[in-house]
C-alpha positions as CSV (number, residue, x, y, z in Angstrom):
1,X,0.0,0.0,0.0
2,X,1.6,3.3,-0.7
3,X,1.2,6.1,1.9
4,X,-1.6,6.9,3.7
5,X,-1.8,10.9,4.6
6,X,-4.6,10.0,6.4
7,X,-2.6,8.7,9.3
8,X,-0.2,11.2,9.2
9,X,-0.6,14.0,11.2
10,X,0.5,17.9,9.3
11,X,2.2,19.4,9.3
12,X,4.8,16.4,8.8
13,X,8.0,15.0,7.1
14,X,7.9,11.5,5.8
15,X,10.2,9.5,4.8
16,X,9.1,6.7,2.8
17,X,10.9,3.1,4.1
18,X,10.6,1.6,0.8
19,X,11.8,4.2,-1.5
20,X,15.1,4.6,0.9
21,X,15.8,0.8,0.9
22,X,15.5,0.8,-3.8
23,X,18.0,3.7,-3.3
24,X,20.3,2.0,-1.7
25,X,19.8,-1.2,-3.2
26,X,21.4,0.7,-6.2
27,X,24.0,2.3,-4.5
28,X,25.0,-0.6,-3.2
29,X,25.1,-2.1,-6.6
30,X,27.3,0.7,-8.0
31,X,29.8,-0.3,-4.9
32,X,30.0,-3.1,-5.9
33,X,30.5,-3.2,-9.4
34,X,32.9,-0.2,-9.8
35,X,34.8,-1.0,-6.0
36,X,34.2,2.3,-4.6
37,X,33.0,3.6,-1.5
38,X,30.1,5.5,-1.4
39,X,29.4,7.6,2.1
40,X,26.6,9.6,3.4
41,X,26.6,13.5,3.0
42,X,25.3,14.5,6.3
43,X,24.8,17.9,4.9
44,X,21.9,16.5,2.2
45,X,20.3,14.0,4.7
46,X,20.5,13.6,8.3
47,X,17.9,11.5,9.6
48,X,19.8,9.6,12.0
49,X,16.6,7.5,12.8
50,X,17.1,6.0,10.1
51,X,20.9,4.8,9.8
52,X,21.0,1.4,11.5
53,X,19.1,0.7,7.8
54,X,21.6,2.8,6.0
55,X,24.5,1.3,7.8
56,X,23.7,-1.9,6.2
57,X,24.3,-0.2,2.5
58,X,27.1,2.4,3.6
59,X,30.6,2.4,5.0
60,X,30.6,5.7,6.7
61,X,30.0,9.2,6.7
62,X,31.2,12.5,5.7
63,X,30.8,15.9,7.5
64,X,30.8,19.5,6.9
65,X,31.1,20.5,11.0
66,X,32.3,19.3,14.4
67,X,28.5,18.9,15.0
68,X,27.6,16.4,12.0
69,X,30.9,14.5,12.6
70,X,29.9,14.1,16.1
71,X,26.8,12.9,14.7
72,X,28.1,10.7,12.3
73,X,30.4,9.0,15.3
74,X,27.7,8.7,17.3
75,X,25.2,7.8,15.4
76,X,26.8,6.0,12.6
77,X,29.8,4.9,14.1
78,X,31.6,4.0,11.1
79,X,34.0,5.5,8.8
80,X,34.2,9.3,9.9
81,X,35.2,11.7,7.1
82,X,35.2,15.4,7.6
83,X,35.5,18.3,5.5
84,X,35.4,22.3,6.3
85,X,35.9,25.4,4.2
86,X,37.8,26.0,7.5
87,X,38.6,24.5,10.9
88,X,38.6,26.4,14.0
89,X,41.5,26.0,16.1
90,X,39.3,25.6,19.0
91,X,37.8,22.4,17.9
92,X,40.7,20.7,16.5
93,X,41.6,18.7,19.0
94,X,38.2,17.3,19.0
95,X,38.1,17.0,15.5
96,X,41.1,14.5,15.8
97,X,39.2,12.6,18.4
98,X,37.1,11.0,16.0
99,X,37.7,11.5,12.5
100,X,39.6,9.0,10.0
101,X,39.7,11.0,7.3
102,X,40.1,15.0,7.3
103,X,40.1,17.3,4.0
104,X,41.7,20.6,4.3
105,X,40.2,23.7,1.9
106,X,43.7,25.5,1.3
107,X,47.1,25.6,1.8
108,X,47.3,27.5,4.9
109,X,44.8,25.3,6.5
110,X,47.2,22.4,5.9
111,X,49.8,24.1,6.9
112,X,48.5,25.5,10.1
113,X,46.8,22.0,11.1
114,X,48.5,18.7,9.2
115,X,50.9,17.9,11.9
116,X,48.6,18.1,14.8
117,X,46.2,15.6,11.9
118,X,48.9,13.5,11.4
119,X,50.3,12.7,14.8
120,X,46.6,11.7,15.4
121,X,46.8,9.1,12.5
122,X,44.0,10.7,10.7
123,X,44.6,10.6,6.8
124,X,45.0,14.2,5.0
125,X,43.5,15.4,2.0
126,X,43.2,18.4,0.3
127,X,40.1,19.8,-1.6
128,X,40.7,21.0,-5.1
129,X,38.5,23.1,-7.6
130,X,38.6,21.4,-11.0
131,X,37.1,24.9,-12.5
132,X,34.3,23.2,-14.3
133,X,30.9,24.4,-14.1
134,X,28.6,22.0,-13.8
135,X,26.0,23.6,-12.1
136,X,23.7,26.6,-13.7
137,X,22.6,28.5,-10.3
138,X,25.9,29.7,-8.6
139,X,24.1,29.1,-5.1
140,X,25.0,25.5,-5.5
141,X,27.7,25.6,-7.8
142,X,31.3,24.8,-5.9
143,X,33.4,26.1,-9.1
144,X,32.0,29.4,-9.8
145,X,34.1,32.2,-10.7
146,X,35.6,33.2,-7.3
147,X,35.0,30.3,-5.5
148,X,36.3,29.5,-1.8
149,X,35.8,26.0,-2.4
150,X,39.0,24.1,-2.8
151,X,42.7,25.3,-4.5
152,X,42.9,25.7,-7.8
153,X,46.0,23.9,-9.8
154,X,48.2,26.7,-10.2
155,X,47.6,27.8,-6.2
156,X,49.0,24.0,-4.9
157,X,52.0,24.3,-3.2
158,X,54.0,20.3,-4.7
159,X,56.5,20.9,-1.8
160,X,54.2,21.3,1.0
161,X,52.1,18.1,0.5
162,X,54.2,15.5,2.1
163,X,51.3,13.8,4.3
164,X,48.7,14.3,1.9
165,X,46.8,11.0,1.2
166,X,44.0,11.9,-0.5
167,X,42.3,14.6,-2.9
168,X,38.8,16.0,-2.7
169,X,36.9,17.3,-6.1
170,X,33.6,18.2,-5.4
171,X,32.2,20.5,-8.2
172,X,28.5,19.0,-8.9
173,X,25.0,19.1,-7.3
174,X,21.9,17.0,-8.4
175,X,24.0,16.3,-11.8
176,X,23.4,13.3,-14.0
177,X,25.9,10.9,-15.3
178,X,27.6,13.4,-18.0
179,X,28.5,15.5,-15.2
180,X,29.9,12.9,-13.2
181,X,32.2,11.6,-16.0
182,X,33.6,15.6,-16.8
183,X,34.2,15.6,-13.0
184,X,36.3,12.6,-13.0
185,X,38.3,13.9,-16.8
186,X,38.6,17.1,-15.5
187,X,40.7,15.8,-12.4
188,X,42.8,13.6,-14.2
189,X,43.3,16.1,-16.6
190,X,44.6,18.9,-14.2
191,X,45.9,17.0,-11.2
192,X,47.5,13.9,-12.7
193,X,51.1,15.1,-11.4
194,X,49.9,14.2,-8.1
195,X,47.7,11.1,-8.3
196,X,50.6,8.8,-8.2
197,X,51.7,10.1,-4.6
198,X,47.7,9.7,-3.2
199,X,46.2,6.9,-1.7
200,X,42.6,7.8,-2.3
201,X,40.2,10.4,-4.4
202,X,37.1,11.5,-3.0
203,X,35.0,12.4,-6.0
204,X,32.5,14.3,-3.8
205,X,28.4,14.8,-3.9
206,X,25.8,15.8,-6.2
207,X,26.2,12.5,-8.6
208,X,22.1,12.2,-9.0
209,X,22.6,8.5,-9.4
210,X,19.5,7.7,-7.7
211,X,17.2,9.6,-10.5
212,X,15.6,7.7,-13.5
213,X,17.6,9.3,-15.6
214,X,21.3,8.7,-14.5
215,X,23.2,6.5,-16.6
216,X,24.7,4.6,-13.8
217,X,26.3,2.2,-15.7
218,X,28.3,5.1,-17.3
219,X,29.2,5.7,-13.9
220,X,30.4,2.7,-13.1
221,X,33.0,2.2,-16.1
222,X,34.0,5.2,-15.5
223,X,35.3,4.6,-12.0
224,X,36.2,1.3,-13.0
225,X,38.5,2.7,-15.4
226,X,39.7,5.7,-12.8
227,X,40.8,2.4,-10.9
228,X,42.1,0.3,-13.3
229,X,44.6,3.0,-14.4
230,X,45.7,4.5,-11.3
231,X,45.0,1.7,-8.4
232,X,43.6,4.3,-5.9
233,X,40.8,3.7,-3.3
234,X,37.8,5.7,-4.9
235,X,34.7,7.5,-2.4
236,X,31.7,9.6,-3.4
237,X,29.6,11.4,-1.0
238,X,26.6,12.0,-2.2
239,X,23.4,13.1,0.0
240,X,20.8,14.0,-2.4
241,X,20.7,10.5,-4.3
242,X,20.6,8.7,-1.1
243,X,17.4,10.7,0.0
244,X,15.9,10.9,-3.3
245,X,12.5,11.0,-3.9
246,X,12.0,9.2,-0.4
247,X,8.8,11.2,1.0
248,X,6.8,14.7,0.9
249,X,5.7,17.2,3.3
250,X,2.3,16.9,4.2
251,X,0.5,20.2,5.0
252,X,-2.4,21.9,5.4
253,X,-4.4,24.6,4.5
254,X,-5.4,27.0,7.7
255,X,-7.1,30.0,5.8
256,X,-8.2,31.1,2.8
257,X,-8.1,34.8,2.0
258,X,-9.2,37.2,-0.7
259,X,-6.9,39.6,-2.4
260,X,-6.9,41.7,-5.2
261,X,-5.4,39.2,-7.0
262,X,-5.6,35.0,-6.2
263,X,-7.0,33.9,-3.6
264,X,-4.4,32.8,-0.7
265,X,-4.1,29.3,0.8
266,X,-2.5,30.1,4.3
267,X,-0.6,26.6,4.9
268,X,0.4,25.4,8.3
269,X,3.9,25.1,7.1
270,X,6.3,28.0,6.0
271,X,8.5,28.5,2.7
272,X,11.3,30.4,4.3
273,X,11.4,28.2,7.5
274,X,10.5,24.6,6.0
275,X,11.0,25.0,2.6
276,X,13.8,27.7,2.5
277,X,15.0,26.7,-1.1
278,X,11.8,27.6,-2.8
279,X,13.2,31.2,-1.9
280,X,17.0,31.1,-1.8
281,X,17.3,28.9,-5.4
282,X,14.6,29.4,-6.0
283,X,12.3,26.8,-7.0
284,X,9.0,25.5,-7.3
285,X,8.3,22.4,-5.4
286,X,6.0,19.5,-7.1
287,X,1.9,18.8,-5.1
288,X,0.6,15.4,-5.8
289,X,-2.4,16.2,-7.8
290,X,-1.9,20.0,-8.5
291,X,-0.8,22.2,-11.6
292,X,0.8,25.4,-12.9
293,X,-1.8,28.6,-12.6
294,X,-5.1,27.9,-14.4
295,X,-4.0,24.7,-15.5
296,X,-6.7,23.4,-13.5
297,X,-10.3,24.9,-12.6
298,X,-9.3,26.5,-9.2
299,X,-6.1,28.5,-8.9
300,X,-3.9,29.8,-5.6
301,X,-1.4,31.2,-4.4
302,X,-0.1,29.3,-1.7
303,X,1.8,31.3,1.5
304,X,3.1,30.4,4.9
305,X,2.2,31.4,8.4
306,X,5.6,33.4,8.8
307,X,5.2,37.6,9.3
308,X,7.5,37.3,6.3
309,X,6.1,38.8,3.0
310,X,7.3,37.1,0.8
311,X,6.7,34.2,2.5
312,X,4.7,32.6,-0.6
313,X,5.3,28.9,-2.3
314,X,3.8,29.6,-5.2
315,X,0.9,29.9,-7.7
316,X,-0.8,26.4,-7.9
317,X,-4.0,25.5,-9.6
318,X,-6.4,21.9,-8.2
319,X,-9.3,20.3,-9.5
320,X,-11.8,20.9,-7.0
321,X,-11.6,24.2,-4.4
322,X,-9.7,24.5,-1.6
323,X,-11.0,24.7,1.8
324,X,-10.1,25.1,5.8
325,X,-8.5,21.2,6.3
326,X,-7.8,20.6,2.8
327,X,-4.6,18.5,2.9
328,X,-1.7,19.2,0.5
329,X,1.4,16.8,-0.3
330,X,4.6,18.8,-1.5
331,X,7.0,15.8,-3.3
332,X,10.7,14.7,-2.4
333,X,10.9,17.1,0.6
334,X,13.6,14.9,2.3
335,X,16.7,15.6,1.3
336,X,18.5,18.9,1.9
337,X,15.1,20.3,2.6
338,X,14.9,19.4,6.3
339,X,18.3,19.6,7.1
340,X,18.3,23.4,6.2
341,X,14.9,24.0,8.4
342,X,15.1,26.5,10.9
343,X,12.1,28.2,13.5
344,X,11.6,31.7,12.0
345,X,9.3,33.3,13.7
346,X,8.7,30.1,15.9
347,X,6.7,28.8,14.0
348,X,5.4,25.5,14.7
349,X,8.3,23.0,12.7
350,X,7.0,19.9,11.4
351,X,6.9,16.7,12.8
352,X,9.0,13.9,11.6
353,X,7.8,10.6,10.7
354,X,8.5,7.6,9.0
355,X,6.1,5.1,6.7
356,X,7.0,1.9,7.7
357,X,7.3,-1.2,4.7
358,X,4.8,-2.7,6.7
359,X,2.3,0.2,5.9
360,X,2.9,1.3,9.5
361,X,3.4,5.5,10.2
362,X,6.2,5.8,12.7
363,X,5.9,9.8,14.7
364,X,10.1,9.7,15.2
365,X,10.1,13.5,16.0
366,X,8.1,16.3,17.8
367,X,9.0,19.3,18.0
368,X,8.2,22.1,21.3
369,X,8.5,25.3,22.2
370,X,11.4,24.2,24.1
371,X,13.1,23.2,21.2
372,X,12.0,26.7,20.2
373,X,13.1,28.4,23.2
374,X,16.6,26.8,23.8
375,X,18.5,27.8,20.2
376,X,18.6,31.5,21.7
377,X,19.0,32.5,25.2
């Protein structure tokens, strides 16, 4: 049976069992076929409810923070990789306390931490920007011009990187397969001087090899070959693909009110605190059952219950009216989106749920106006 919003309660997050376990089922497949590693990008999905399943497809994880590497080891408590546009030097020492692998985002960075790293036996890598562009909204896109994100080939110091084990090329997000494989020339094109020295290459995130239209087998030959020539161990970190199309945001509508335009559906969720890419990208986020403006007989524009003003989703058009209850499913709403949620305006936040293979709802998380009340002080 597929899931039930009746059971659900709104607003709510739900993460669809099933869905996760395909997705992995194919990551696990590109493991093993092309003898990489693929790890979990806490930054795209971090529903730790849910990793005793994922720890059954996935060797570790990779974080952006002290916080989601603490996660990750506690949590996961597998391979712990960590990467930062900068470490501070008060949380170092903790770092080294539980991460395996650390990537540094510049020279200085490696040179103000790598011995500490190293004396910790934590392998070393270094992040580097390919300078493709792979990605058409510069929001998302690691390798636009000016980019923080990783050194460039002509910025690497060759004497400084004794230690170094590993390189980092992240310069995709949501890509398909083309992208992945002018990822992978790029590197070999512009960093092959130092492959020999490295003991592993971290091809980063945003390989969309979960979506129906990823050539994963393109993928996989590709690594293959990456392997074949050069005999290095071989990780991606995606967290989109793992989350992909796993579960919606359930909602509701509180209010309808007449203006001297549309009509407003007031939902009980909020674009800028629930759904903050619809602004920031932006884009327009798929309902089950709804269309563009006047595509269907009754058009609206749906807002949130935030003071801001432009706190609107969008114009959306429905088959039959809208009305005080009416419920409303906003598609793949897992990854990235609830991991960049916040409480604007405190707001109530969504509850988060799971829906069981066994056609089961599972409430994991609730959230109060403690939670509210003790981010600020």
């Amino acid at each position: 049976m597929s899931l039930d919003i009746t059971q659900v309660p709104s607003p709510c997050y739900v993460l669809e069992e099933e869905k996760l376990i395909a997705n992995l089922e194919l990551l696990k497949r590109v493991q093993e076929e092309s003898g990489c590693k693929i790890i979990l990008a806490l930054k795209g999905f971090a529903m730790w409810s849910t990793f005793d399943l994922i720890k059954d497809y996935l060797p570790g994880c990779t974080a952006s923070s002290l916080y989601e590497l603490k996660l990750s080891n506690e949590q996961f408590g597998r391979e712990n990789h960590i990467y930062s546009a900068a470490f501070r030097e008060d949380e170092f020492d903790e770092i080294c306390c539980m991460a395996g692998h650390i990537v540094f985002n510049s020279m200085n960075q490696w040179h103000q931490f790598s011995q500490r790293a190293i004396d910790s036996g934590i392998s070393c890598g270094l992040r580097v920007n390919p300078g493709i562009s792979e990605v058409k909204t510069d929001l998302y896109n690691p390798c636009f011009s000016g980019s923080r994100l990783g050194v460039r080939p002509e910025h690497i110091d060759s004497a400084a990187l004794s230690g170094i084990e590993g390189m980092h090329v992240h310069a995709l997000c949501e890509n398909m397969a083309d992208s992945s494989i002018a990822l992978i020339d790029a590197f070999e094109k512009k960093f092959a001087t130092y492959i020999p020295g490295l003991q592993w290459v971290n091809f980063g995130g945003g390989h969309l090899m979960t979506h129906k239209d990823y050539d994963v087998d393109l993928l996989i030959e590709r690594i293959k070959a990456f392997k074949n020539k050069w005999n290095k161990e071989v990780y991606l970190e995606p967290g989109g693909a793992i989350a992909w199309r796993t579960g919606p945001l359930i909602a509701s509508v509180l209010d309808i009110v007449p203006t001297d335009g549309l009509d407003v559906a007031i939902l009980d969720i909020s674009a800028t605190a629930h759904m903050p890419d619809v602004l920031e990208m932006p884009y327009r986020p798929a309902i089950t059952n709804a269309g563009v403006a006047k595509e269907k007989p009754h058009t609206y524009k749906l807002g949130g219950t935030s003071c801001l003003a432009g706190d609107v989703i969008g114009d959306y058009s429905f088959d039959e009216k809208l009305s005080v209850g009416s419920r409303l499913v906003f598609e793949d709403m897992i990854h990235y989106t609830m991991v960049k949620t916040t409480m604007f305006n405190g707001v109530c936040h969504p509850d988060i749920g799971i829906w069981h293979s066994n056609d089961s709802f599972e409430l994991v998380r609730r959230f109060t106006y403690e939670d509210f009340r003790d981010r600020l002080s």
